[in-house]
Biopython code that builds the backbone (N, CA, C, O; Angstrom):
import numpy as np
from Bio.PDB.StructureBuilder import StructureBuilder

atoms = [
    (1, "UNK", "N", (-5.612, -22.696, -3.594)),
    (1, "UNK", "CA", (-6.706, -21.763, -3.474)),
    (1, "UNK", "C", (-7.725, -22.249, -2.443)),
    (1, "UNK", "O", (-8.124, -21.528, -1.529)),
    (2, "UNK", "N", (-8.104, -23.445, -2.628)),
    (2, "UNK", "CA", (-9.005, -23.893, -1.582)),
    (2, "UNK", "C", (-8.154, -23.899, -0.186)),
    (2, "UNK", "O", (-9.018, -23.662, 0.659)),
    (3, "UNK", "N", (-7.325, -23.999, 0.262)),
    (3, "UNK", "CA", (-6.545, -23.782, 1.532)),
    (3, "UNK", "C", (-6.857, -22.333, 1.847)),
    (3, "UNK", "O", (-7.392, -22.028, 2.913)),
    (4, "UNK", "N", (-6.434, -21.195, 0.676)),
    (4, "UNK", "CA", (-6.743, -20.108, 1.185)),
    (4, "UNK", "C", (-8.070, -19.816, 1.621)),
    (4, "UNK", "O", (-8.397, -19.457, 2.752)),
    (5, "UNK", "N", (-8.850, -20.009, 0.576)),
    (5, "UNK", "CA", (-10.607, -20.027, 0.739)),
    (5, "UNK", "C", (-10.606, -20.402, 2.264)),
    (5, "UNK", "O", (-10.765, -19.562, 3.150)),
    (6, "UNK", "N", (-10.407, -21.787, 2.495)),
    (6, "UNK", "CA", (-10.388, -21.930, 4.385)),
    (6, "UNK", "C", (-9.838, -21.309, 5.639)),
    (6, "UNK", "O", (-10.232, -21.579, 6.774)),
    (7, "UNK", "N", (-9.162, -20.698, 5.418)),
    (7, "UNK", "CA", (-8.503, -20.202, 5.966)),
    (7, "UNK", "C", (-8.779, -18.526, 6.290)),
    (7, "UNK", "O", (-8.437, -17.951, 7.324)),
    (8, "UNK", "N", (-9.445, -17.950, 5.197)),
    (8, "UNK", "CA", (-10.138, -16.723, 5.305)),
    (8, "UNK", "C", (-11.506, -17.190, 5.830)),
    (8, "UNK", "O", (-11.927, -16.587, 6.818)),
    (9, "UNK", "N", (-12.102, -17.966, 5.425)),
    (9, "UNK", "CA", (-13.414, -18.143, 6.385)),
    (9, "UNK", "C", (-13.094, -18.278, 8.290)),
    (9, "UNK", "O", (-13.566, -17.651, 9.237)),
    (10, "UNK", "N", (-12.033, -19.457, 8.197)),
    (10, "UNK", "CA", (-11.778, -20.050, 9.590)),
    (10, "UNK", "C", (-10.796, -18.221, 10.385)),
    (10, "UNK", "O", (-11.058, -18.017, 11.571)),
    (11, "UNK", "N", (-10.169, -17.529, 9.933)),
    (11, "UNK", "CA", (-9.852, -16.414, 10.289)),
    (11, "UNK", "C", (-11.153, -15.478, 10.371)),
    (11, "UNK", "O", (-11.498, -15.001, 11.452)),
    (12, "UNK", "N", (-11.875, -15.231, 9.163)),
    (12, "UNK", "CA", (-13.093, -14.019, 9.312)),
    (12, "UNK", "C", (-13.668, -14.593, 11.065)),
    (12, "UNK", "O", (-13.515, -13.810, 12.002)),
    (13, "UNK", "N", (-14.190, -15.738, 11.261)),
    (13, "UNK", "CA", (-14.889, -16.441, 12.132)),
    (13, "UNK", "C", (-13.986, -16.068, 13.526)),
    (13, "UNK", "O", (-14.640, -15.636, 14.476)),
    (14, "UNK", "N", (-13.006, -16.165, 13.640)),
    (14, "UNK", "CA", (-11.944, -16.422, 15.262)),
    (14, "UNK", "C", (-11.737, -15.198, 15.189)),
    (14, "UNK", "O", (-11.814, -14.754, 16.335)),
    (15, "UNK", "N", (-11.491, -14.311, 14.392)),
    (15, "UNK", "CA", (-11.173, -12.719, 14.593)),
    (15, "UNK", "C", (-12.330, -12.069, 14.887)),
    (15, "UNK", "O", (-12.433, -11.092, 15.630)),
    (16, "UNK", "N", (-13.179, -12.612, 14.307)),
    (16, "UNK", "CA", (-15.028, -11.356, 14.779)),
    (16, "UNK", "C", (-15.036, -12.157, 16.481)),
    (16, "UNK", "O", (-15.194, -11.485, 17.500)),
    (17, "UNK", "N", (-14.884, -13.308, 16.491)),
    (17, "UNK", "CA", (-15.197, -13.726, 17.430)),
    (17, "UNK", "C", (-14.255, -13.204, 18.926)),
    (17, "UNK", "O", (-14.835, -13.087, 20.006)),
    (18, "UNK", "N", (-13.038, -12.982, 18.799)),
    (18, "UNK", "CA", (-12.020, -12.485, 19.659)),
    (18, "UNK", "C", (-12.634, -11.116, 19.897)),
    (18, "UNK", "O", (-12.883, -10.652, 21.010)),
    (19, "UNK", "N", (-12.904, -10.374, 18.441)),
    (19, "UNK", "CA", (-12.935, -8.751, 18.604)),
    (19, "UNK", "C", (-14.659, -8.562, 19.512)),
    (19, "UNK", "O", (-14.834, -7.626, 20.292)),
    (20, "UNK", "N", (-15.339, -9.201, 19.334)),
    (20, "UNK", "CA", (-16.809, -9.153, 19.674)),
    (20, "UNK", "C", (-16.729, -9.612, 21.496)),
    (20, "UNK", "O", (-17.541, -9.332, 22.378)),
    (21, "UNK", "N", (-15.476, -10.373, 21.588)),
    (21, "UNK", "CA", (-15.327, -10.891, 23.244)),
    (21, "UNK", "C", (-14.747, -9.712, 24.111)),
    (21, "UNK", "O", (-14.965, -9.399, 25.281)),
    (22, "UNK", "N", (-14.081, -9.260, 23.317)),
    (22, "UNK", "CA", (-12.876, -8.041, 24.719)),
    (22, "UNK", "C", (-13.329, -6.503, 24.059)),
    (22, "UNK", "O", (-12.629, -5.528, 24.335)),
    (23, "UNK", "N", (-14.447, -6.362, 23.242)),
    (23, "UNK", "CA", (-14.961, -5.125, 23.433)),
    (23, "UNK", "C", (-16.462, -5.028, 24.132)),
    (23, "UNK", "O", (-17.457, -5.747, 24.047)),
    (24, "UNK", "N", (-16.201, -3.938, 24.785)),
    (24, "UNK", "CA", (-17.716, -3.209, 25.837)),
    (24, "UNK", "C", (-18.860, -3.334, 24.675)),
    (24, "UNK", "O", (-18.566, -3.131, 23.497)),
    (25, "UNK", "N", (-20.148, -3.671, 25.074)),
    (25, "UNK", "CA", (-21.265, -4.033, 24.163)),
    (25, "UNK", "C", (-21.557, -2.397, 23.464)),
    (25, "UNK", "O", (-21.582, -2.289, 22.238)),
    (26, "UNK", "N", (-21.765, -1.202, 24.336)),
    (26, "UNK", "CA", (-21.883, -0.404, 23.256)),
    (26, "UNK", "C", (-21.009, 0.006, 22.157)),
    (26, "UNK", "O", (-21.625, 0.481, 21.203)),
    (27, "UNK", "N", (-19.749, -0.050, 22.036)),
    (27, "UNK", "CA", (-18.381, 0.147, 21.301)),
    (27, "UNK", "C", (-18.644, -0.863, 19.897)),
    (27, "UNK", "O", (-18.039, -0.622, 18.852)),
    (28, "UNK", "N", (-19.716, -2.128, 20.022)),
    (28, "UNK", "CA", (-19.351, -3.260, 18.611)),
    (28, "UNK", "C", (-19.570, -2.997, 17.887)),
    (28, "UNK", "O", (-19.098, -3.766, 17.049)),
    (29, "UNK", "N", (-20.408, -1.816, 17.204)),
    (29, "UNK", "CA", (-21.020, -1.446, 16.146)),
    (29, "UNK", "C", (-19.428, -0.480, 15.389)),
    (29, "UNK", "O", (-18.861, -0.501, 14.297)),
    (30, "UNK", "N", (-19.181, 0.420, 16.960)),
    (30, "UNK", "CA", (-17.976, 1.397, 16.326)),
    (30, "UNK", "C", (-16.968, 0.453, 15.881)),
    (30, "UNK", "O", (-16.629, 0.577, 14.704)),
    (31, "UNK", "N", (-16.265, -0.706, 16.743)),
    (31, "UNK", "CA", (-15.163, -1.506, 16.688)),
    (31, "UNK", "C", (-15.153, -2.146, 15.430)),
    (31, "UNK", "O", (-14.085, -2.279, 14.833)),
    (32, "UNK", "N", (-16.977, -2.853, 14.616)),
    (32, "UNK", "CA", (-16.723, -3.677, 14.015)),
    (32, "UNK", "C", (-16.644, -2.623, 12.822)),
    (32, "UNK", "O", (-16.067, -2.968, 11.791)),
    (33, "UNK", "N", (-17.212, -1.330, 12.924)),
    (33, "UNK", "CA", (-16.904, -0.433, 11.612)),
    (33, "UNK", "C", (-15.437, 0.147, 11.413)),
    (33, "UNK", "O", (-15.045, 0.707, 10.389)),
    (34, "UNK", "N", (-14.977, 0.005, 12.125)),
    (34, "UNK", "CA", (-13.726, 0.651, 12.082)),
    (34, "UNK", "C", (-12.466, -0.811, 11.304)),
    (34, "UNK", "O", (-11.478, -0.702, 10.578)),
    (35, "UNK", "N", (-13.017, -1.790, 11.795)),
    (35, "UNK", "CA", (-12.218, -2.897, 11.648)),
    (35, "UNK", "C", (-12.898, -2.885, 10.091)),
    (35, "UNK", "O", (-11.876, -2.828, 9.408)),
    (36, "UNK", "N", (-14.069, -2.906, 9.112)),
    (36, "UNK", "CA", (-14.243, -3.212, 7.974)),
    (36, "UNK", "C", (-13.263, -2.042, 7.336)),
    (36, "UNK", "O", (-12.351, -2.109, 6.512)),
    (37, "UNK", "N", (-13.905, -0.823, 8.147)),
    (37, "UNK", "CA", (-12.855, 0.332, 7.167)),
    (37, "UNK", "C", (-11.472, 0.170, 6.871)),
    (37, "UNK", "O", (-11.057, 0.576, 5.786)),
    (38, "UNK", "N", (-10.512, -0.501, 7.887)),
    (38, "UNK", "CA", (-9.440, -1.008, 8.126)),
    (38, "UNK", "C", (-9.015, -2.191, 7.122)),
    (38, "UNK", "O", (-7.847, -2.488, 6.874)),
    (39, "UNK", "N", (-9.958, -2.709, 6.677)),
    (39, "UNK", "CA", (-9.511, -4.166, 6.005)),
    (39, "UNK", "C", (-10.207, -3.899, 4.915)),
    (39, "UNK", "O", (-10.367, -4.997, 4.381)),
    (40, "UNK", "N", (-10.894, -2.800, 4.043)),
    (40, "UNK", "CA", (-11.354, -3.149, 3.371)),
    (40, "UNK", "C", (-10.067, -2.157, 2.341)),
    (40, "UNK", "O", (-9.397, -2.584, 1.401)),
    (41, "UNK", "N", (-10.067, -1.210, 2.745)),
    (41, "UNK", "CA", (-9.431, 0.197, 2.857)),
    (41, "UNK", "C", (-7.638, -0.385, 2.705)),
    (41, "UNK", "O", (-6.928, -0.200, 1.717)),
    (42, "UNK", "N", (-7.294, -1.004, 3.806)),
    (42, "UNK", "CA", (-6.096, -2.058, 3.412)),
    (42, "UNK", "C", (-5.834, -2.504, 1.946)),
    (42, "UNK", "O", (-5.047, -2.153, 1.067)),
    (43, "UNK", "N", (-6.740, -3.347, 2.043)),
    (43, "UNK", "CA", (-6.708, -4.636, 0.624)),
    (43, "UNK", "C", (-6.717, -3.565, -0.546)),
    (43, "UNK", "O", (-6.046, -3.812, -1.548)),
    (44, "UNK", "N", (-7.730, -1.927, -0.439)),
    (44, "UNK", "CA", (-7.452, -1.701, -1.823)),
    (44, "UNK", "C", (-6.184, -0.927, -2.081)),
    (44, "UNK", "O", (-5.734, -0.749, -3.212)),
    (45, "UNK", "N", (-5.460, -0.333, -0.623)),
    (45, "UNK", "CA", (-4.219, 0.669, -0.085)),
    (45, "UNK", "C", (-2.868, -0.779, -0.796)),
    (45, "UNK", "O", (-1.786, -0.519, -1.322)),
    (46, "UNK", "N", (-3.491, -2.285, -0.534)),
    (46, "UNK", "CA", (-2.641, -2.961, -1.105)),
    (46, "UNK", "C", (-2.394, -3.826, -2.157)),
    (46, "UNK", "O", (-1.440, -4.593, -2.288)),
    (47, "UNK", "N", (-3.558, -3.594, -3.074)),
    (47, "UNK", "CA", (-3.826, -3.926, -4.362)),
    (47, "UNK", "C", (-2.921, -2.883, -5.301)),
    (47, "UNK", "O", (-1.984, -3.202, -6.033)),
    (48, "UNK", "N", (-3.404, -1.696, -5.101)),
    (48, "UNK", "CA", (-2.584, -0.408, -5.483)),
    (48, "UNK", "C", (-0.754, -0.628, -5.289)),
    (48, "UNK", "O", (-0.165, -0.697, -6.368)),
    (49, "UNK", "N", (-0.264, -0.689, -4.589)),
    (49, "UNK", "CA", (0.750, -0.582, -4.181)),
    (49, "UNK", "C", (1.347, -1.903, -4.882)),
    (49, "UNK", "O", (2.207, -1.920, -5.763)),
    (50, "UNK", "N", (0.679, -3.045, -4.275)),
    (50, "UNK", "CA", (1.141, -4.531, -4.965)),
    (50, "UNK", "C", (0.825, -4.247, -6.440)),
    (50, "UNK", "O", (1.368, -5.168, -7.051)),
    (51, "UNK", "N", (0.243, -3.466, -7.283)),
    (51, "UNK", "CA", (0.596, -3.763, -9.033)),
    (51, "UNK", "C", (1.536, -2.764, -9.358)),
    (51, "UNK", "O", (2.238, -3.053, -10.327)),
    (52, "UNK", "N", (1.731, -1.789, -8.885)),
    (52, "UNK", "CA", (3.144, -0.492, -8.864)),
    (52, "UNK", "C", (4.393, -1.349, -8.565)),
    (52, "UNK", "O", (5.467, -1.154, -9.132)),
    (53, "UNK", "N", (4.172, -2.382, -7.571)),
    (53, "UNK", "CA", (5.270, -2.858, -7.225)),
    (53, "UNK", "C", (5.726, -3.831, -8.289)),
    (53, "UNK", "O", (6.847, -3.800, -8.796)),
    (54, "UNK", "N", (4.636, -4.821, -8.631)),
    (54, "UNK", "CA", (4.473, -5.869, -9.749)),
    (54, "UNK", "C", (5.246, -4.890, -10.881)),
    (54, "UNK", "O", (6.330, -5.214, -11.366)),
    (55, "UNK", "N", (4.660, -3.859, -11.176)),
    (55, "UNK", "CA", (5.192, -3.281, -12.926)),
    (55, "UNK", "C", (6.443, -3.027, -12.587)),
    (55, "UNK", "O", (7.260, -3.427, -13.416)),
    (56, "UNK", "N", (7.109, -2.216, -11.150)),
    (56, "UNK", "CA", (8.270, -2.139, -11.670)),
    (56, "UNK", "C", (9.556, -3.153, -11.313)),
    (56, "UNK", "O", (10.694, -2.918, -11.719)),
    (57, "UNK", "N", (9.197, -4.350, -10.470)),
    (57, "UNK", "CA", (10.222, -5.666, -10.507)),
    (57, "UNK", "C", (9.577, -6.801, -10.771)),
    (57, "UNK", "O", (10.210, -7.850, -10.889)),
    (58, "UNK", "N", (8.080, -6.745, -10.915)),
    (58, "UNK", "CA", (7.853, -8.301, -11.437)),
    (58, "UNK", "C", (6.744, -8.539, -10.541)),
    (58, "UNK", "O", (6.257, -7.725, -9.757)),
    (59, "UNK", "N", (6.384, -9.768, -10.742)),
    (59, "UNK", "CA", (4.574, -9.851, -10.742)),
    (59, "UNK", "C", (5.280, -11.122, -8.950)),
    (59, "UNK", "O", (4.457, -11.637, -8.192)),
    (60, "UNK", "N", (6.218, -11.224, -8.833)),
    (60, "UNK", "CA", (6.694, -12.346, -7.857)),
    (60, "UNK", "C", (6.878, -11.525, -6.173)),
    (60, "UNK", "O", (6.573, -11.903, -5.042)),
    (61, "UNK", "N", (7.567, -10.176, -6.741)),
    (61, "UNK", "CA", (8.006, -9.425, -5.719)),
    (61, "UNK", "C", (6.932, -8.457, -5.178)),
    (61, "UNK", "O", (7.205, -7.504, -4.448)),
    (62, "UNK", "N", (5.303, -8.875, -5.724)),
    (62, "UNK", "CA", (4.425, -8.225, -4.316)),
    (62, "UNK", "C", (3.738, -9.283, -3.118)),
    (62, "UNK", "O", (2.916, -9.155, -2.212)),
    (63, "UNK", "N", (4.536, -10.335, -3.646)),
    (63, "UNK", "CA", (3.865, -12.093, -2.971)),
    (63, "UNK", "C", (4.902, -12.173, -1.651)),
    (63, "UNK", "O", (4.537, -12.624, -0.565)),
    (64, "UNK", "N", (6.592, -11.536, -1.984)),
    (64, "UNK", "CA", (7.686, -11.739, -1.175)),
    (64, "UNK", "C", (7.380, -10.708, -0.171)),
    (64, "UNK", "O", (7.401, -11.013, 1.021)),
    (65, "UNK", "N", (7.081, -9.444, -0.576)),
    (65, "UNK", "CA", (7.175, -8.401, 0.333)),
    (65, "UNK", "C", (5.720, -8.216, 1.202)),
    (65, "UNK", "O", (5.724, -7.454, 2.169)),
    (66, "UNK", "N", (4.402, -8.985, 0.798)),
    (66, "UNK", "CA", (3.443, -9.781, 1.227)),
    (66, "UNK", "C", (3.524, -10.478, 2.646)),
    (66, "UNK", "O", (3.082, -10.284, 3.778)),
    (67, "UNK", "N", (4.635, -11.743, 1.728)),
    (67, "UNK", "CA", (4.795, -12.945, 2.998)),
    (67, "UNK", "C", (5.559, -12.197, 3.987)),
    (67, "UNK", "O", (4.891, -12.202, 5.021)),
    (68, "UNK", "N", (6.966, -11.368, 4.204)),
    (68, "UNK", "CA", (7.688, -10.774, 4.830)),
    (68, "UNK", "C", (6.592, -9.604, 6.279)),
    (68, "UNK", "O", (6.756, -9.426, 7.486)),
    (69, "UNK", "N", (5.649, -9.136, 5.356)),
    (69, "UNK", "CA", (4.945, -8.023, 6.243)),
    (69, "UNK", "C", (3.997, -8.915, 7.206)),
    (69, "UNK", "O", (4.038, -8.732, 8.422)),
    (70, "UNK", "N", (3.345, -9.655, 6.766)),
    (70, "UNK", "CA", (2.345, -10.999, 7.418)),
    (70, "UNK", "C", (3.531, -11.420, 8.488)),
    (70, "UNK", "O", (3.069, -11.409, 9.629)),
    (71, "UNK", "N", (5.184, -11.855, 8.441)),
    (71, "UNK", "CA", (5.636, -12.379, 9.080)),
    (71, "UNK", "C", (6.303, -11.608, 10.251)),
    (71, "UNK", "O", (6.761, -12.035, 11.311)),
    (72, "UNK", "N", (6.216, -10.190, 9.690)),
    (72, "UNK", "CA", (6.397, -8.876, 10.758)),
    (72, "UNK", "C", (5.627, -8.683, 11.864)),
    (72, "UNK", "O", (5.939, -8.555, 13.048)),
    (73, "UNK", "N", (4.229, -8.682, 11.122)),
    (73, "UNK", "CA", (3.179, -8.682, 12.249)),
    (73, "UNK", "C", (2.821, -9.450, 12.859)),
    (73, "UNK", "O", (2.174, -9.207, 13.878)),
    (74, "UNK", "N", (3.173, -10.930, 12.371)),
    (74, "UNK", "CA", (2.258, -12.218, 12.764)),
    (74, "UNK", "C", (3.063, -11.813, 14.645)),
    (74, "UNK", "O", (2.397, -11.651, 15.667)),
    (75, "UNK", "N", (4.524, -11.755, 14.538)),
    (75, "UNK", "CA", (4.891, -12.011, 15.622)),
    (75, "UNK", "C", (4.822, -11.470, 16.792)),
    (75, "UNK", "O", (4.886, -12.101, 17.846)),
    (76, "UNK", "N", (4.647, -9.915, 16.655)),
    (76, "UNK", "CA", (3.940, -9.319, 17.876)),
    (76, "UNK", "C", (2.668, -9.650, 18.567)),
    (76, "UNK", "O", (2.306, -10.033, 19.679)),
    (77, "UNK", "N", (2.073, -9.289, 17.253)),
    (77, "UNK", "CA", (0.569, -10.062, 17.614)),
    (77, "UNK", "C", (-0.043, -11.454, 18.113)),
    (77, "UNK", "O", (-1.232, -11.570, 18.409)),
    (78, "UNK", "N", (0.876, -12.489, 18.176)),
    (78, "UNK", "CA", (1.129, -13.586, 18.455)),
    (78, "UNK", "C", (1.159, -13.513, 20.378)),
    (78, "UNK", "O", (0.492, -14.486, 20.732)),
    (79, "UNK", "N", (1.485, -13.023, 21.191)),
    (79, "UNK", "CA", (1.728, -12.751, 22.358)),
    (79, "UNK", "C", (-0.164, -12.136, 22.795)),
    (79, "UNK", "O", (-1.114, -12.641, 23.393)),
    (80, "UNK", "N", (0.052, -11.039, 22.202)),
    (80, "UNK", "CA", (-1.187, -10.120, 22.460)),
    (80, "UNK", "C", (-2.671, -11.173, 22.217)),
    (80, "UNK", "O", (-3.729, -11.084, 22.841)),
    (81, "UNK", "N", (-2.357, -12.057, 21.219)),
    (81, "UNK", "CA", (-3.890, -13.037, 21.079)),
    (81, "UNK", "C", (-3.912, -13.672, 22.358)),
    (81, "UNK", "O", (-4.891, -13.468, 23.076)),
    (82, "UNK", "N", (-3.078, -14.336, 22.717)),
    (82, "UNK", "CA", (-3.356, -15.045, 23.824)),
    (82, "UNK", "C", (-4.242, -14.157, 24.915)),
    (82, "UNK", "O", (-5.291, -14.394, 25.514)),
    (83, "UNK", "N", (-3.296, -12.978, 24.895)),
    (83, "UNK", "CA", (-4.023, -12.341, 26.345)),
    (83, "UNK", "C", (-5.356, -12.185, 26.057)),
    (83, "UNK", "O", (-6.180, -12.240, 26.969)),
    (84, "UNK", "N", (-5.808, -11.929, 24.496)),
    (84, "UNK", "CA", (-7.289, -11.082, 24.157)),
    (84, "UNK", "C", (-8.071, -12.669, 24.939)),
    (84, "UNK", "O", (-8.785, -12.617, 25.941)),
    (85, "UNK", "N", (-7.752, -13.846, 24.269)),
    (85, "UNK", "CA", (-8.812, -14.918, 24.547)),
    (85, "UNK", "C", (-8.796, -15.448, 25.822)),
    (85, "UNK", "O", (-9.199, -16.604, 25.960)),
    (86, "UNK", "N", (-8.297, -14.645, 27.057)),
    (86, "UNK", "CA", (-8.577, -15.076, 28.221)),
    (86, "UNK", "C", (-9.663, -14.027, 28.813)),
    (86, "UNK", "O", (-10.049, -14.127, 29.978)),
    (87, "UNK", "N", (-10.196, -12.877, 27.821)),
    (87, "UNK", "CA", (-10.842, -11.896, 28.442)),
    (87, "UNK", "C", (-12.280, -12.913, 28.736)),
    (87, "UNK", "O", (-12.278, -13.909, 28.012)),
    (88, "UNK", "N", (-13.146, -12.839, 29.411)),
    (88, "UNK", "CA", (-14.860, -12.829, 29.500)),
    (88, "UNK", "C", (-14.409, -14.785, 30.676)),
    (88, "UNK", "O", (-15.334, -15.454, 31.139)),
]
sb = StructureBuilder()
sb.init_structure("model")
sb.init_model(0)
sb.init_chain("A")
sb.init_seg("    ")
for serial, (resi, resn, name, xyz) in enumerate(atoms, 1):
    if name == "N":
        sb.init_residue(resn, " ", resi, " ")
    sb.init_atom(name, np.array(xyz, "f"), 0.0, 1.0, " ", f" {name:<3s}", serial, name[0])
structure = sb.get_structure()
């Protein structure tokens, strides 16, 4: 838990910080609202879904299909960070 705890701080921090670098100064207010709606809106789109999933195979198989989607996205997005942190 404490790994995670760090790890959401050290992410909240490098992601505002990336998104706040490669957007136009009037757009941060829209960018950073759109990004809470996005993540907040997520987590409850996947709280929902992860206990439907939990009741009908088990409390293990919303952690697998979790790690699998994180490992879907990690990898595209993996290319695209680089380019964002050469902007400014």
């Amino acid at each position: 838990m404490a790994v995670f705890g760090v790890h959401a701080i050290v992410w909240g921090s490098v992601s505002t910080t990336v998104r706040q670098r490669s957007t136009p100064v009037e757009l941060l207010g829209r960018v950073g609202g759109v990004y809470q709606l996005a993540s907040i809106g997520g987590a409850a789109l996947g709280a929902l879904l992860g206990g439907v999933l939990a009741r009908w195979t088990g409390l293990l198989t919303p952690f697998w299909v979790a790690g699998g989607a994180v490992a879907l996205t990690t990898a595209p997005a993996w290319r695209r960070l680089s380019e964002v942190t050469r902007v400014g």
